[in-house]
PARO-553762 format. One record per residue (C-alpha): x, y, z. Coordinates in nm, 3 decimals, always signed. Layout:
       x       y       z
       X       Y       Z
...
END
This chain:
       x       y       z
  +8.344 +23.142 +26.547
  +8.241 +22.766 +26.451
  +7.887 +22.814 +26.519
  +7.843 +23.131 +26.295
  +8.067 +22.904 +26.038
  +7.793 +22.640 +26.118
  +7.523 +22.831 +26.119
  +7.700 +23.032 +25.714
  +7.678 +22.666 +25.577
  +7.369 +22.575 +25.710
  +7.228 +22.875 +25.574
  +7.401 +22.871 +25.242
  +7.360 +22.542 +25.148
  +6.988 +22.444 +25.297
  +6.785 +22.602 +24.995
  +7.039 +22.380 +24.752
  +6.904 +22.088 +24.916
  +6.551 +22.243 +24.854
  +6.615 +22.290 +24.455
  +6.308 +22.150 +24.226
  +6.254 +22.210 +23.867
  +5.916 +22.389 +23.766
  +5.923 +22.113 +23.532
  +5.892 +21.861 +23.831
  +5.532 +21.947 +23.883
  +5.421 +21.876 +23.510
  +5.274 +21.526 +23.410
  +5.449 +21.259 +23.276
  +5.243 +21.291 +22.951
  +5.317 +21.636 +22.880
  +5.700 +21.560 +22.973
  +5.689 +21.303 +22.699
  +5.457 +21.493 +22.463
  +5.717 +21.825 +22.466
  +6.035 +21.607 +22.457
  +5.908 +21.453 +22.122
  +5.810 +21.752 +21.977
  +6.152 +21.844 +22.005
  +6.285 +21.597 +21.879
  +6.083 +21.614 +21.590
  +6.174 +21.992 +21.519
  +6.468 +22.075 +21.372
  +6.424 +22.457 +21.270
  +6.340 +22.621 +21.631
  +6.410 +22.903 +21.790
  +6.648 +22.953 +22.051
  +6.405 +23.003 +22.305
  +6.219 +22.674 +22.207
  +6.588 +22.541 +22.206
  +6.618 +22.566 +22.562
  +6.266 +22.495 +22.659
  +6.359 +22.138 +22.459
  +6.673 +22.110 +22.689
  +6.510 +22.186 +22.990
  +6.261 +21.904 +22.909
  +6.594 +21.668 +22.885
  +6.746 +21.730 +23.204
  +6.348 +21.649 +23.323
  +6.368 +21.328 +23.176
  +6.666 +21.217 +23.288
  +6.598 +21.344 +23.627
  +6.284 +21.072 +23.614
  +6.438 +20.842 +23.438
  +6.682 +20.785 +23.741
  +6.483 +20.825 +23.974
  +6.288 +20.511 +23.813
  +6.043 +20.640 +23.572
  +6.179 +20.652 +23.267
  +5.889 +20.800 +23.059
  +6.122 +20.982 +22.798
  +6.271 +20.648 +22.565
  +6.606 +20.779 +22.469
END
């Protein structure tokens, strides 16, 4: 019973560890380019509206790990 427990977690909890944002992949440049744009637009769609917070979360993600390309 403790190794199939074992092996559940393992399992489960193994792709978490695994987790990258597409947005990971894109340069710092266009990072900083799409964050300003949206902070620059005020009228956007919702879809645009989450794109813009997606590009957050992607700069703070850099900025602690170090590169804080996104001035906030």
């Amino acid at each position: 019973m403790n190794r199939f427990l074992l092996l559940f977690f393992i399992v489960m909890f193994l792709p978490l560890s695994a987790c990258d944002t597409k947005y990971a992949s894109y340069s710092d440049q266009k990072v900083r380019k799409e964050h300003m744009e949206c902070n620059s637009n005020q009228n956007m769609s919702p879809a645009r509206g989450v794109a813009c917070g997606n590009y957050e979360k992607e700069c703070l993600r850099r900025k602690k790990a170090g590169n804080n390309i996104c001035v906030m």
